[in-house]
ZADO-1210 file (C-alpha; in nm, 4 decimals, padded with zeros to 6 digits):
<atoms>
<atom x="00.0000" y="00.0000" z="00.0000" code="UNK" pos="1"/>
<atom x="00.2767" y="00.1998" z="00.0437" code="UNK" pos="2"/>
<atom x="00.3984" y="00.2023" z="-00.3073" code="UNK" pos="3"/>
<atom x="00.1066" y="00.2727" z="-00.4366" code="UNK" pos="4"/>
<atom x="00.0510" y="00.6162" z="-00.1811" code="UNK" pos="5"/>
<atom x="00.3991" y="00.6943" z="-00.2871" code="UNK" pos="6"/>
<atom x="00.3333" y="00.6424" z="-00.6801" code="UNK" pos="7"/>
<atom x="00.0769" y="00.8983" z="-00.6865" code="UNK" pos="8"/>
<atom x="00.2386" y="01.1652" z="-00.4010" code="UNK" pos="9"/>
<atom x="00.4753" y="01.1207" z="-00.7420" code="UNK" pos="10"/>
<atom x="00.2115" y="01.1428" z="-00.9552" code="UNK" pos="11"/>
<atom x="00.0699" y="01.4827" z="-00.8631" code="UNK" pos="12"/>
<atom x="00.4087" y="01.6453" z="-00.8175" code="UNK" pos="13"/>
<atom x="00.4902" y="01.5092" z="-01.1916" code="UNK" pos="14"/>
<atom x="00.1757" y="01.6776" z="-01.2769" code="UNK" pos="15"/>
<atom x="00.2131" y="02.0232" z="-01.0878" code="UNK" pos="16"/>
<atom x="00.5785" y="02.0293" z="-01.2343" code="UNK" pos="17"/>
<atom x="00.4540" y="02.0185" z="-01.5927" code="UNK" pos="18"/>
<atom x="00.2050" y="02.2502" z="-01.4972" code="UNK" pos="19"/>
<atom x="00.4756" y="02.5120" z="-01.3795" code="UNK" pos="20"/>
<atom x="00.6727" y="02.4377" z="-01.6998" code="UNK" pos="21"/>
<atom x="00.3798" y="02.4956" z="-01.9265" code="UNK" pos="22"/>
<atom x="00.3022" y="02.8344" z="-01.6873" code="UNK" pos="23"/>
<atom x="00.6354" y="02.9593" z="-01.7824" code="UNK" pos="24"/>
<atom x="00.6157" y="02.8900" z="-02.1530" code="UNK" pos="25"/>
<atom x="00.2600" y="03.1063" z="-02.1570" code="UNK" pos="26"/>
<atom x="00.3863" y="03.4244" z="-01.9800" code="UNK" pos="27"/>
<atom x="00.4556" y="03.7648" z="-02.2140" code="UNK" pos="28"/>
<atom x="00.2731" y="03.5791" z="-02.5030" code="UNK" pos="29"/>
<atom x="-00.0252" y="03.7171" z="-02.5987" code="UNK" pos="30"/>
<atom x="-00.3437" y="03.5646" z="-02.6931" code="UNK" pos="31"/>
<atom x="-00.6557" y="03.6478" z="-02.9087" code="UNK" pos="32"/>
<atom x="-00.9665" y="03.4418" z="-02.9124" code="UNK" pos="33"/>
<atom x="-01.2424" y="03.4553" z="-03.1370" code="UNK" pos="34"/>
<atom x="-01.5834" y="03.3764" z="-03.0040" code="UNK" pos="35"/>
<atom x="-01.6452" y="03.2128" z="-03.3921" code="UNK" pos="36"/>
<atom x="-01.3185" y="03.0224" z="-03.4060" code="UNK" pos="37"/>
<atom x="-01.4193" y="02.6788" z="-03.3988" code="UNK" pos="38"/>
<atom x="-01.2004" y="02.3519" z="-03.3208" code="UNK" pos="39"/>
<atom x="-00.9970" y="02.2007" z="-03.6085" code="UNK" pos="40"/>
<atom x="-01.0995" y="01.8874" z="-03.4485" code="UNK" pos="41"/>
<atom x="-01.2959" y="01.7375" z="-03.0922" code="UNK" pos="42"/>
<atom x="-01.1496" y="01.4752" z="-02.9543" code="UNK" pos="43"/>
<atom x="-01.3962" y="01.2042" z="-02.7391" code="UNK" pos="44"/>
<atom x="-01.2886" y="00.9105" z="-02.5962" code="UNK" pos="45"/>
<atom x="-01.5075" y="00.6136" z="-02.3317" code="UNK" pos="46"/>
<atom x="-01.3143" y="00.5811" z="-01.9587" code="UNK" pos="47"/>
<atom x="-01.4334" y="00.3939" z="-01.6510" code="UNK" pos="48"/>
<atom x="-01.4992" y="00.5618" z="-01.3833" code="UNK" pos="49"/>
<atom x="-01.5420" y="00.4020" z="-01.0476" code="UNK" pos="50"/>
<atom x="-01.6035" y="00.5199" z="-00.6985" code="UNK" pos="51"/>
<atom x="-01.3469" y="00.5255" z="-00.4305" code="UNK" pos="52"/>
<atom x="-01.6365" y="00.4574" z="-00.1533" code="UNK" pos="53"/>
<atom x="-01.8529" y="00.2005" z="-00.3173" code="UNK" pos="54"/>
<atom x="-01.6176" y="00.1019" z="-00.6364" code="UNK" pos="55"/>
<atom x="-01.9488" y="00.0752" z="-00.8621" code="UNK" pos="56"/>
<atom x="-01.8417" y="00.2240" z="-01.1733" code="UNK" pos="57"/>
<atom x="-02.0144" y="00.4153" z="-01.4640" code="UNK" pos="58"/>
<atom x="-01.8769" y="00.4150" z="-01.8519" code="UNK" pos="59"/>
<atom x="-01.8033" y="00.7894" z="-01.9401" code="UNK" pos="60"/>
<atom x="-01.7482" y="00.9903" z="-02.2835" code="UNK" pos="61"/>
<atom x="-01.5263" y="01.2743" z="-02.1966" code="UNK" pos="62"/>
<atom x="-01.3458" y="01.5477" z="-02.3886" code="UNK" pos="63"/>
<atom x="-00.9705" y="01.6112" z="-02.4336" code="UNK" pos="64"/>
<atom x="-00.9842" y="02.0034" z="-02.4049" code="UNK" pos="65"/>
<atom x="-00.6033" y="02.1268" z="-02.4816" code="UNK" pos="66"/>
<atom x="-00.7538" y="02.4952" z="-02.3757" code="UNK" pos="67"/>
<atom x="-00.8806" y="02.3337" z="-02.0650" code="UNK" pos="68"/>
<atom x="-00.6480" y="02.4276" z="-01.7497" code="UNK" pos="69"/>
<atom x="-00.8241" y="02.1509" z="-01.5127" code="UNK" pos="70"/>
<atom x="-01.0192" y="01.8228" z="-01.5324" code="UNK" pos="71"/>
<atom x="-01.3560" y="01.8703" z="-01.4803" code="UNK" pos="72"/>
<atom x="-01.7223" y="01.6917" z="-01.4185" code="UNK" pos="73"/>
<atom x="-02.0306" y="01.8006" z="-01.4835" code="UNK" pos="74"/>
<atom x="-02.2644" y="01.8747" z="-01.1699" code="UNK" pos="75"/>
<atom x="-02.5855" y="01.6838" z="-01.2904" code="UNK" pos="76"/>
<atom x="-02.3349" y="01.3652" z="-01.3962" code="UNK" pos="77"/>
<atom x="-02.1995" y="01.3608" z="-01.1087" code="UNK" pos="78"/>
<atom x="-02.5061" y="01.4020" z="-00.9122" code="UNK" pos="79"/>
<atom x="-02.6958" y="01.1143" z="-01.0830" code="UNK" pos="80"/>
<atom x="-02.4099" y="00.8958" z="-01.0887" code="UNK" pos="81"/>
<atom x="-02.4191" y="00.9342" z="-00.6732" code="UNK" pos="82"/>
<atom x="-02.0063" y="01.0502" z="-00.6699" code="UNK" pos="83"/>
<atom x="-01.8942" y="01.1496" z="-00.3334" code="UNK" pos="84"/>
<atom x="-01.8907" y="01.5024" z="-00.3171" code="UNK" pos="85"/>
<atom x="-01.5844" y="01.6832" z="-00.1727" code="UNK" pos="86"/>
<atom x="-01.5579" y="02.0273" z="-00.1357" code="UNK" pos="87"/>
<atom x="-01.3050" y="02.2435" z="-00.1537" code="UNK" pos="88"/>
<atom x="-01.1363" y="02.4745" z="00.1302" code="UNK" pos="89"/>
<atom x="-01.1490" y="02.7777" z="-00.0994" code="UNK" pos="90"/>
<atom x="-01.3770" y="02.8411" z="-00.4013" code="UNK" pos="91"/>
<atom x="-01.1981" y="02.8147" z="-00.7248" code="UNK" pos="92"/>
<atom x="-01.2945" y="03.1311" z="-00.9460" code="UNK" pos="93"/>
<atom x="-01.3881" y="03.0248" z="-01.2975" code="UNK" pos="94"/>
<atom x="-01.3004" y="03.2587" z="-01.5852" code="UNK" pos="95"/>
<atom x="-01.4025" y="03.1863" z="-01.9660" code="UNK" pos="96"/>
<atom x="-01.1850" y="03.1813" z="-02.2418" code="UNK" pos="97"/>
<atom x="-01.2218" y="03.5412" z="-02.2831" code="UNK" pos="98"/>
<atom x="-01.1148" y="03.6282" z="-01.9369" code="UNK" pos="99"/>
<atom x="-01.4797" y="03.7293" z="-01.8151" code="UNK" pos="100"/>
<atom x="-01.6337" y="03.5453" z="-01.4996" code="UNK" pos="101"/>
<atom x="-01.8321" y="03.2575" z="-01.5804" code="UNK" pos="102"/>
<atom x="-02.2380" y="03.3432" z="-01.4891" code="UNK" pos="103"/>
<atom x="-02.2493" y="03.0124" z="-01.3688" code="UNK" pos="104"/>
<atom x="-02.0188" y="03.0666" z="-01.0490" code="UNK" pos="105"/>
<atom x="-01.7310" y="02.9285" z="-00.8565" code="UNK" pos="106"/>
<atom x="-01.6452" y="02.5654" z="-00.8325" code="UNK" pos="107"/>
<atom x="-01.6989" y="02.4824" z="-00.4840" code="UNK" pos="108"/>
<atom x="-01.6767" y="02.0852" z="-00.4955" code="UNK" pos="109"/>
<atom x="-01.4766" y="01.7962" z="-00.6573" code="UNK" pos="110"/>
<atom x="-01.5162" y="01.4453" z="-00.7192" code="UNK" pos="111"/>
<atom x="-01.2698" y="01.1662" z="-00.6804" code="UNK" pos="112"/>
<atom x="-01.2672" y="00.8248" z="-00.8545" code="UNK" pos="113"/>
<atom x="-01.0228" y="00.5480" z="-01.0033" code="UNK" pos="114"/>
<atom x="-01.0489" y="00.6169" z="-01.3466" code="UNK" pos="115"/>
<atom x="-00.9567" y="00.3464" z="-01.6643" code="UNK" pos="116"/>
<atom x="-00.8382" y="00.3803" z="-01.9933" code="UNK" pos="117"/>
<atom x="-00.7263" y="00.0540" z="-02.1884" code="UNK" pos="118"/>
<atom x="-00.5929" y="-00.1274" z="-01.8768" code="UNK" pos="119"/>
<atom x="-00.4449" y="00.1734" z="-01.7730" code="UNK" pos="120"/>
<atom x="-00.5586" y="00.2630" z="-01.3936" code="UNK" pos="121"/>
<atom x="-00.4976" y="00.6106" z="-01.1937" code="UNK" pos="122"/>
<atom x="-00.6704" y="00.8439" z="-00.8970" code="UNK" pos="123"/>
<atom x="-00.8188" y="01.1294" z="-01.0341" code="UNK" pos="124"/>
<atom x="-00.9764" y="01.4381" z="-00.8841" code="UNK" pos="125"/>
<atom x="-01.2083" y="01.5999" z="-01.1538" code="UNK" pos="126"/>
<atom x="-01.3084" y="01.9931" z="-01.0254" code="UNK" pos="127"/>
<atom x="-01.7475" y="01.9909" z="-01.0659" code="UNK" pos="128"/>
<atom x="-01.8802" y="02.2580" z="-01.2317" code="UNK" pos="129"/>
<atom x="-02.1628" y="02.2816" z="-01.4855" code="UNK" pos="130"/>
<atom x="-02.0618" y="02.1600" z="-01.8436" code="UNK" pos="131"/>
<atom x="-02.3953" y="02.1338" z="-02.0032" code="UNK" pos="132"/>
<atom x="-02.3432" y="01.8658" z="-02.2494" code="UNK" pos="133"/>
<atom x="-02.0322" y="01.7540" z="-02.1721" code="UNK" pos="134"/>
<atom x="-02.0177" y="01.4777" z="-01.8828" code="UNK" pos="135"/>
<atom x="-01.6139" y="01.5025" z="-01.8137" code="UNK" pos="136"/>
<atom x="-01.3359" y="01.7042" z="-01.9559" code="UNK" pos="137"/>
<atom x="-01.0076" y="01.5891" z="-01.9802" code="UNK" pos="138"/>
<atom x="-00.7263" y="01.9468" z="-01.9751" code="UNK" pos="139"/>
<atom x="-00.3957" y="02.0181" z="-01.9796" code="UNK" pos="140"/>
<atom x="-00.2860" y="01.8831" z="-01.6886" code="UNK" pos="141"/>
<atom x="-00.4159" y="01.5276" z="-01.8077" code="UNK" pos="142"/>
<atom x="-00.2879" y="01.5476" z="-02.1406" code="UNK" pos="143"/>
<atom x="00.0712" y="01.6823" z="-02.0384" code="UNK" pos="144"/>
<atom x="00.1176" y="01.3760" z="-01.8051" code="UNK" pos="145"/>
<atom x="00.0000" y="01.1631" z="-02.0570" code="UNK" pos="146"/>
<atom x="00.0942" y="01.2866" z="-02.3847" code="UNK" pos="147"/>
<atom x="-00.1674" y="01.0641" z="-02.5936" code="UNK" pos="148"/>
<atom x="-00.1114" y="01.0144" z="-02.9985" code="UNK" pos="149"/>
<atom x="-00.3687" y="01.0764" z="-03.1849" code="UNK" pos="150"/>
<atom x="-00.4729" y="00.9870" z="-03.5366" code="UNK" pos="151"/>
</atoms>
């Protein structure tokens, strides 16, 4: 058991160091986004999702977001699904991509869960907020860990 605490104490410093790195390589650079631009391409792929109280698990479509600084769960999802509910110390302020507040508020809870991907398993903590129509989003700090190809 020890191991596997100490893999992902690892794991989240591995992640918070890329995040830093990828920090550094945004500041002084400038950035214009269009409302109308739309994505060259979206990206969906199926995960497993399981519970760390119960370990029932739910099949999930989420969305690798490159513009997406978090991981994040939808509210309602979450909420049907019956995922333990954390919440935070400190309300996370949520900004849109054009740097206004989002009307839809703070994020005030998270879930955790074990989550699988082709016999791949980790501990993930996905921040809730209110997607809409999008159940999970995978960001940057997913997709720099894991560097995926694809076609």
């Amino acid at each position: 058991m020890k191991d596997y605490d100490n893999y992902w104490r690892w794991r989240e410093q591995e992640v918070k160091r890329k995040l830093r790195e990828l920090k550094e390589k945004a500041v002084g650079e400038e950035r214009v986004v269009r409302q109308t631009m739309q994505p060259l391409r979206v990206v969906w792929m199926k995960i497993g999702m399981e519970k760390i109280d119960t370990h029932e698990g739910v099949i999930v479509k989420v969305l690798l977001d490159s513009g997406a600084m978090g991981m994040f769960v939808d509210r309602k999802f979450a909420e049907r699904n019956r995922f333990k509910l954390d919440k935070l110390e400190r309300p996370l302020k949520v900004t849109n991509v054009d740097g206004s507040n989002n009307s839809r508020g703070n994020i005030t809870h998270e879930v955790e869960c074990n989550a699988y991907y082709k016999g791949h398993q980790e501990r993930m903590r996905f921040n809730m907020c209110n997607l809409r129509r999008t159940e999970v989003i995978l960001g940057m700090p997913w997709l720099a860990v894991h560097n995926p190809e694809i076609d």
